[in-house]
C-alpha positions in Angstrom: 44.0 32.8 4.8 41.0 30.6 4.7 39.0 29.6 7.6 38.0 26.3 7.7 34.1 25.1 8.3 33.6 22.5 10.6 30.9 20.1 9.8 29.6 18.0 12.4 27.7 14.6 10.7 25.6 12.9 12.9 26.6 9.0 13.7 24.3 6.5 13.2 23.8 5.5 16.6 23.0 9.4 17.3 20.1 9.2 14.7 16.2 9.4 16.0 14.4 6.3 15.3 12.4 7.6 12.5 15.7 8.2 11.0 16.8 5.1 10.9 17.3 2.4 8.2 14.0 0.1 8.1 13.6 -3.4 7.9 10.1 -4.9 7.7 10.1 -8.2 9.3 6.2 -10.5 9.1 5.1 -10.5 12.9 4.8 -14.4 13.0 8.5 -14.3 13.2 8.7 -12.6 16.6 8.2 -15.4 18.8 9.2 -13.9 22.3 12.8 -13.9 22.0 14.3 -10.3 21.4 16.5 -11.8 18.6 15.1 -12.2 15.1 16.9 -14.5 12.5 17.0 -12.7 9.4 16.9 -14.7 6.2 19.4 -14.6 3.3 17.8 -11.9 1.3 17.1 -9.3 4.3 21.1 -10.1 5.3 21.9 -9.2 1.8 19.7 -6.1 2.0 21.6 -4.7 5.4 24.8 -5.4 4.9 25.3 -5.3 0.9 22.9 -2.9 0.1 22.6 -0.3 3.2 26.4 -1.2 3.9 25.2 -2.1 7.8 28.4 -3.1 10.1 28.2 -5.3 13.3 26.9 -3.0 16.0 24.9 -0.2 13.5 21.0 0.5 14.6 18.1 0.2 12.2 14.7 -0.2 13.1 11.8 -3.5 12.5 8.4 -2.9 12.1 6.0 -5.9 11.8 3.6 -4.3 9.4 0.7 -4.2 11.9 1.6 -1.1 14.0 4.6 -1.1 16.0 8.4 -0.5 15.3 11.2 -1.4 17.4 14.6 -0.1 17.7 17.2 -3.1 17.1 21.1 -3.5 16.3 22.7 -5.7 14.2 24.4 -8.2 16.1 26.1 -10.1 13.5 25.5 -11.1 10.1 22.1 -13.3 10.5 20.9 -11.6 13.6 19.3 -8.7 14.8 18.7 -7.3 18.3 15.1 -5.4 19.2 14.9 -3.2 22.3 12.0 -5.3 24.5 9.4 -3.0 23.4 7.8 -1.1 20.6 9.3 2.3 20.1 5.9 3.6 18.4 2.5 2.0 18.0 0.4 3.1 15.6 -3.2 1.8 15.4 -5.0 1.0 12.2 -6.5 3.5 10.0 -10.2 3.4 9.5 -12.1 2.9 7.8 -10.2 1.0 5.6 -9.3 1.7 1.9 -9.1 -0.5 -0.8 -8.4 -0.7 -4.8 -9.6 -3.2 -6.7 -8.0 -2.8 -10.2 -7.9 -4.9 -13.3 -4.3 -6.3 -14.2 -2.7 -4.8 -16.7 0.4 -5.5 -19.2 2.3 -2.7 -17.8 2.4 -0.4 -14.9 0.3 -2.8 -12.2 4.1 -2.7 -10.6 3.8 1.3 -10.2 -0.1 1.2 -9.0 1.0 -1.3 -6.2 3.6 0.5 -4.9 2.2 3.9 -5.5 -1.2 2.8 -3.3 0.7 1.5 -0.3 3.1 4.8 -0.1 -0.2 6.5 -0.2 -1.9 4.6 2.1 -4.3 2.0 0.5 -4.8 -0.7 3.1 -5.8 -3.4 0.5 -4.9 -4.0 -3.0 -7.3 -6.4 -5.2 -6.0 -7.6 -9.1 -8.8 -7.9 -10.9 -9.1 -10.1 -14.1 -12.3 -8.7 -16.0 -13.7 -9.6 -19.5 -11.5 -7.0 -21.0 -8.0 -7.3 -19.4 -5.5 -7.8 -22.0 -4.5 -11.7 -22.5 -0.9 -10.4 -21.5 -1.4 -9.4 -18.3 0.1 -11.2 -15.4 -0.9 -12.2 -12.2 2.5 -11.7 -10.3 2.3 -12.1 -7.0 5.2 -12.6 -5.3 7.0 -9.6 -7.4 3.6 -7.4 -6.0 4.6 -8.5 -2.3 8.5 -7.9 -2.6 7.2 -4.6 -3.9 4.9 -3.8 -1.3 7.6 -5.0 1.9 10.1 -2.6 0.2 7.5 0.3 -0.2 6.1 0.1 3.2 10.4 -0.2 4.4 10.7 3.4 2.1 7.7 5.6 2.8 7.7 4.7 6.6 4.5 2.9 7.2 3.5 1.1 10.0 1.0 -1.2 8.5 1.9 -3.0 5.7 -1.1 -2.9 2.9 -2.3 -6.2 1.8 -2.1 -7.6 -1.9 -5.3 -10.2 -2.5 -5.1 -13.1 -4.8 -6.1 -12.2 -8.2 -10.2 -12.9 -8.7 -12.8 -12.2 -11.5 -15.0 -9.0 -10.9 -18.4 -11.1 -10.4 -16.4 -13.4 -7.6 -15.4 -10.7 -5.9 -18.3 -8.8 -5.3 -20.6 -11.8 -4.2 -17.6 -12.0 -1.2 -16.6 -8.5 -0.7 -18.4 -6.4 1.9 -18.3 -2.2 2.2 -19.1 -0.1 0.1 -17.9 0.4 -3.6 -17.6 3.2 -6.3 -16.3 2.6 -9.8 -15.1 4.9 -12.4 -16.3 4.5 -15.8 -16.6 6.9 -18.7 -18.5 8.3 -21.6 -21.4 7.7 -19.0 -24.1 10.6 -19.1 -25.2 12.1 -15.6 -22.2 10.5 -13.4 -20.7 12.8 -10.8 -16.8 12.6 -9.8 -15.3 10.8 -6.6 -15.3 13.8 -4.8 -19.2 14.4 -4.9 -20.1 10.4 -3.8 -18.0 11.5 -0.6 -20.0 14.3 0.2 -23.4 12.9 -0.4 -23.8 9.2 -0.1 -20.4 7.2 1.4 -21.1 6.3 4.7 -17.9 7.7 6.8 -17.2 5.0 8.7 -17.5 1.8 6.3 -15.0 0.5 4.6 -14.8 2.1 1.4 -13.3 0.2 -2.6 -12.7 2.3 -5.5 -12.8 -0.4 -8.5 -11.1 0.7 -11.5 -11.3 -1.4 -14.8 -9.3 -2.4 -17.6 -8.2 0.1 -20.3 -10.9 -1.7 -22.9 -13.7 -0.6 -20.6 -16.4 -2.6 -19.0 -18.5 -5.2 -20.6 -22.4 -4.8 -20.5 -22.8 -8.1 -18.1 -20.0 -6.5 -15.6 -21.6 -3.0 -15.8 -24.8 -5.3 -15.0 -23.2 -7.1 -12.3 -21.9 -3.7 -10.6 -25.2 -2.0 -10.8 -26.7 -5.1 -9.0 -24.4 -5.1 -6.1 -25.0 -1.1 -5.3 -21.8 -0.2 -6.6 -21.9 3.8 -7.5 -20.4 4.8 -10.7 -18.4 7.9 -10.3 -15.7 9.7 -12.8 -12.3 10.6 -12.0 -12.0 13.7 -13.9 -13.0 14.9 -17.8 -10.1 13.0 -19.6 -10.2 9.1 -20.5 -7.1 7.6 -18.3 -5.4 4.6 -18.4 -5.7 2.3 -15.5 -2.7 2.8 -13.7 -3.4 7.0 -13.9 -7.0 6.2 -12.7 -5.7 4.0 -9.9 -3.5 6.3 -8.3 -5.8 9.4 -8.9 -8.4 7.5 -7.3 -6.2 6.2 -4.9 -5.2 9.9 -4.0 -9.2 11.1 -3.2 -9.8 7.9 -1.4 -7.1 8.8 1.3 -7.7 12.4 1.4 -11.4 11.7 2.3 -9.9 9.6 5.2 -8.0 12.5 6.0 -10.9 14.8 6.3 -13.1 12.2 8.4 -9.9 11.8 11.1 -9.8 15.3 11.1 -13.5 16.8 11.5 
């Protein structure tokens, strides 16, 4: 005779918050009222994709911090409990990339910084980025919303509009480290931390196209401070050197929050 196992599955109303489906909704749109209006593609998303019925609990967050518990009331509306659930302040200092556009893999670099925790994202057209790169910036966003929905982040990352490298660092404050190669005496990432970045600034690894850097931009870098470092003995491609940078740039964050 067999015994039977019983096995209990937890309801979605029985979840904890943390568990619970995420939708990230721009905080402009909370204007007092505990009901949101949720437009056609975040309807599509909970009910079509996630399979949400009537009544089911998910959780908002507004990308700056705080996260609500809500239930779906019907098919354009959600319900949020008055108050935030969890508050999160902002991570400092903050982190950015700055990375030229490329023909393929920017999508991955975007969506692989904010899951890490990049706060800002800059596209970068240079002297050498590849005529067939494009500047996509509404595809960039929609990837970043359904990152930040995915990993669980509070504060949603911030892609800027795409500039050239000289424009950007005449407006751009903090301070800056960029990764070149086949450059004599340059020390890695991890050694600029240790003996020169300033713990509390806010702190942009710039990573170039695949061609390399021109003379005038290696010019223009060395004229705004910007520290060359080297993210390890093998040439990578942009997208590698983004997210490898991206990687030491958070856990020196780490270390600061945690000495």
């Amino acid at each position: 005779m067999k015994i039977g196992l019983l096995k209990i599955i937890p309801t979605a109303s029985s979840l904890p918050v943390r568990e619970l489906r995420r939708l990230l909704i721009p905080p402009d749109r909370f204007v007092g009222s505990e009901l949101l209006t949720l437009q056609n593609d975040e309807s599509h998303y909970l009910r079509r994709v996630l399979r949400l019925r009537i009544g089911d609990p998910l959780a908002i967050s507004d990308g700056c911090g705080q996260l609500w518990q809500a239930e779906l009331v019907d098919e354009h509306t959600v319900k949020t409990q008055p108050h935030p659930c969890e508050q999160v302040v902002q991570p400092h200092p903050r982190l950015g990339l700055a990375v030229s556009i490329i023909r393929r893999g920017f999508d991955d670099v975007v969506r692989m910084a904010c899951e890490l925790g990049i706060d800002a994202i800059q596209p970068l057209r240079c002297e050498r980025t590849v005529p067939q790169a494009e500047y996509r910036p509404d595809r960039w966003n929609t990837i970043v919303r359904e990152a930040v929905e995915q990993c669980e982040r509070l504060w949603k990352p911030t892609v800027l509009e795409l500039n050239s490298l000289d424009s950007w660092l005449n407006s751009c404050s903090g301070q800056k480290a960029v990764g070149v190669t086949r450059t004599p005496n340059v020390g890695p990432l991890k050694d600029w931390f240790k003996q020169k970045a300033a713990p509390g600034q806010a702190t942009w690894l710039i990573v170039g196209p695949e061609g390399g850097w021109t003379v005038a931009e290696l010019e223009a870098l060395t004229d705004h401070s910007v520290a060359p470092i080297h993210l390890g003995p093998s040439i990578l491609r942009t997208s590698t050197a983004a997210v490898a940078g991206a990687v030491e740039l958070i856990r020196w964050r780490e270390h600061q929050l945690n000495s």
